[in-house]
C-alpha positions in Angstrom: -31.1 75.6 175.1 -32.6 78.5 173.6 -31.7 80.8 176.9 -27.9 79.2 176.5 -27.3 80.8 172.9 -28.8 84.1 174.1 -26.8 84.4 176.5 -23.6 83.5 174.2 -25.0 85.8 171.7 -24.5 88.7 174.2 -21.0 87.8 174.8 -20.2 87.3 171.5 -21.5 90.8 170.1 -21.1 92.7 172.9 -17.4 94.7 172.6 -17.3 94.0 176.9 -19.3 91.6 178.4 -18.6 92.9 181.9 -20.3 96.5 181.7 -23.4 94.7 180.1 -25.7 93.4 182.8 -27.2 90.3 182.2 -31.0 89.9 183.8 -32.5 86.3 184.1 -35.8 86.5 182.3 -38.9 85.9 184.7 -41.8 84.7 182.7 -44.9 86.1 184.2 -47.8 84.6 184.2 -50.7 85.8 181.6 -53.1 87.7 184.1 -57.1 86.8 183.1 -59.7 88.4 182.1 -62.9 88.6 184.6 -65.9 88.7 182.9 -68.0 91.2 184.6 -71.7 89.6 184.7 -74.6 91.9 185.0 -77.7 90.4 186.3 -80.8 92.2 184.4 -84.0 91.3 186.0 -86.6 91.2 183.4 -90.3 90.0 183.6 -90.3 87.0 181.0 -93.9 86.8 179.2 -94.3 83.1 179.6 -96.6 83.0 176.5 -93.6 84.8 174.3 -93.7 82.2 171.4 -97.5 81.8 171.1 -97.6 85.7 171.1 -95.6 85.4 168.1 -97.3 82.8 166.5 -100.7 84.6 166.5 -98.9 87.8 165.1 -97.6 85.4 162.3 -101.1 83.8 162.1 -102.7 87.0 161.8 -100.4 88.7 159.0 -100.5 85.9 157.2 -104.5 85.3 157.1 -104.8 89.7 156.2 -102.0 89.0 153.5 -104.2 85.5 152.1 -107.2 87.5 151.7 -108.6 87.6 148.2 -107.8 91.3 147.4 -104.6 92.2 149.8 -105.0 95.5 149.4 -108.1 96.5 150.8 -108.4 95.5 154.8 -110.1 93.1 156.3 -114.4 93.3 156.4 -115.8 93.4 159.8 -117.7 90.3 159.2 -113.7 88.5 158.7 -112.3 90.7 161.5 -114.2 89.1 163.5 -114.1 85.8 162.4 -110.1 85.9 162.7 -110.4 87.0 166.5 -113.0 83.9 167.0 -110.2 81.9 165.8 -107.2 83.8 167.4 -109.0 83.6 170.8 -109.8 79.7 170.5 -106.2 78.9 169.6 -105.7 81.3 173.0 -107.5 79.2 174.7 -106.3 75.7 174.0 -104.3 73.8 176.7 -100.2 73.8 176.4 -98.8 70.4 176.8 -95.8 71.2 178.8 -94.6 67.5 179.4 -95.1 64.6 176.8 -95.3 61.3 178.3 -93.2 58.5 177.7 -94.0 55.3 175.3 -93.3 52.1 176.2 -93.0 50.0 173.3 -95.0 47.3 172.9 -95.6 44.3 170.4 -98.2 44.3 168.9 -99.4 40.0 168.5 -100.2 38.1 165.8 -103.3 36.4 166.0 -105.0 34.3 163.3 -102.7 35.0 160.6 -103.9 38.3 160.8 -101.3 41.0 160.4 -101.9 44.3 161.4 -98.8 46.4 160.4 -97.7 47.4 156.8 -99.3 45.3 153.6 -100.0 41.7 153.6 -97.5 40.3 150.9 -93.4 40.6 151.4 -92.5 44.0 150.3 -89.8 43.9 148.2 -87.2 45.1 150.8 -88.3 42.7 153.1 -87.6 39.7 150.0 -84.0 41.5 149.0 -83.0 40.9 153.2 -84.0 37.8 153.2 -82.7 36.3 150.1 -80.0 38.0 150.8 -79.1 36.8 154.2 -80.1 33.3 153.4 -77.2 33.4 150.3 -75.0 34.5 152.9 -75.7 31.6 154.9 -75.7 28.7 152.2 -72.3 30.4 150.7 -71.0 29.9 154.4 -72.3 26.1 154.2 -75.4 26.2 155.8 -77.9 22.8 154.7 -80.2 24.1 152.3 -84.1 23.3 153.2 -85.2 21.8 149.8 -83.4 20.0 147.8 -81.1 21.8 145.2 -82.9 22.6 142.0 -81.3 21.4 138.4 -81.1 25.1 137.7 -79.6 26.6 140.6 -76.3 28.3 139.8 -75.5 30.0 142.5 -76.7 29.9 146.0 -78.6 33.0 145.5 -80.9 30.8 143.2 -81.6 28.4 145.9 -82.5 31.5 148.7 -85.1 32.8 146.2 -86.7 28.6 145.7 -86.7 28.5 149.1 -88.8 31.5 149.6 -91.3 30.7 147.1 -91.6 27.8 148.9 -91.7 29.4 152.7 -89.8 26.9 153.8 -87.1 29.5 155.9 -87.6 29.6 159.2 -88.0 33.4 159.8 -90.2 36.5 161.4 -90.2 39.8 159.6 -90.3 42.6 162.2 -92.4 45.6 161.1 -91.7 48.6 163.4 -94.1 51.6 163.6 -92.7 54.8 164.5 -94.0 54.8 168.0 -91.9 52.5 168.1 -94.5 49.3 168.5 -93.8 46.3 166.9 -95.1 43.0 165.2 -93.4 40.0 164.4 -94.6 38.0 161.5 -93.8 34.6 161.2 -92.8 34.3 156.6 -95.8 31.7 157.0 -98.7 34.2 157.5 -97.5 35.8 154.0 -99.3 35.4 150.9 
């Protein structure tokens, strides 16, 4: 469309349209750009970042020292080196091996992970997700108390009395794993 009111554009301003040659435009194609790629072989110090790390350690234990102006004493010259060398020496961990998560049982009542009484997270969940389901028209477990307004009410009487049938799952960050049956609670 746009090529079609060119082209009567020309005709139209032009004082002879015959003596003005009229070239089809050929829309060539955007040439690319090569990156050139220069291959610099360089001998990488495979201990680069612990290198760095003692430098760091080192400034920042001559810096620490009671009176930073004056240097180090022989007697803490050396003492740095002792430690500088043992760091040196310690072994890098180049691969850390997978967990597999396990859970951890409950024996006796006994639980292993976190306090032994509700925390108040754990109560809020609960409580809460019991309202939910005696708003929804779940059967409550105890009977209804006189008092009981609202069904939140009746969540919080029935986990006084430990009468939901629930675990609490306490993840530690390894990922392990205890489930606690709301019985072994006090």
């Amino acid at each position: 469309m746009i090529r079609l009111y060119n082209v009567l554009s020309e005709f139209w301003y032009l004082s002879n349209p015959e003596e003005t040659k009229i070239t089809p435009e050929v829309a060539k194609e955007p040439e690319l750009a090569i990156p050139v790629t220069e291959v610099i072989e360089t001998e990488v110090d495979p201990n680069l970042g612990l290198n760095k790390a003692l430098d760091t350690y080192r400034k920042l234990i001559e810096k620490n020292m009671d009176n930073a102006l004056e240097p180090l004493t022989e007697k803490e010259q050396a003492k740095l080196e002792s430690r500088i060398t043992e760091i040196q020496e310690r072994e890098i961990i180049e691969k850390i091996e997978e967990h597999e998560i396990v859970e951890i049982p409950c024996e006796k009542g006994k639980i292993t992970i976190g306090p032994p009484t509700l925390t108040r997270f754990e109560k809020a969940r609960i409580m809460g997700a019991r309202a939910l389901q005696l708003s929804l028209g779940a059967p409550p477990f105890i009977e209804i108390p006189k008092n009981a307004r609202i069904s939140l009410d009746i969540s919080m009487e029935e986990l006084e009395k430990r009468v939901i049938p629930i675990t609490i799952r306490r993840v530690l960050p390894n990922g392990d794993y205890q489930n606690i049956p709301i019985d072994y609670f006090e």
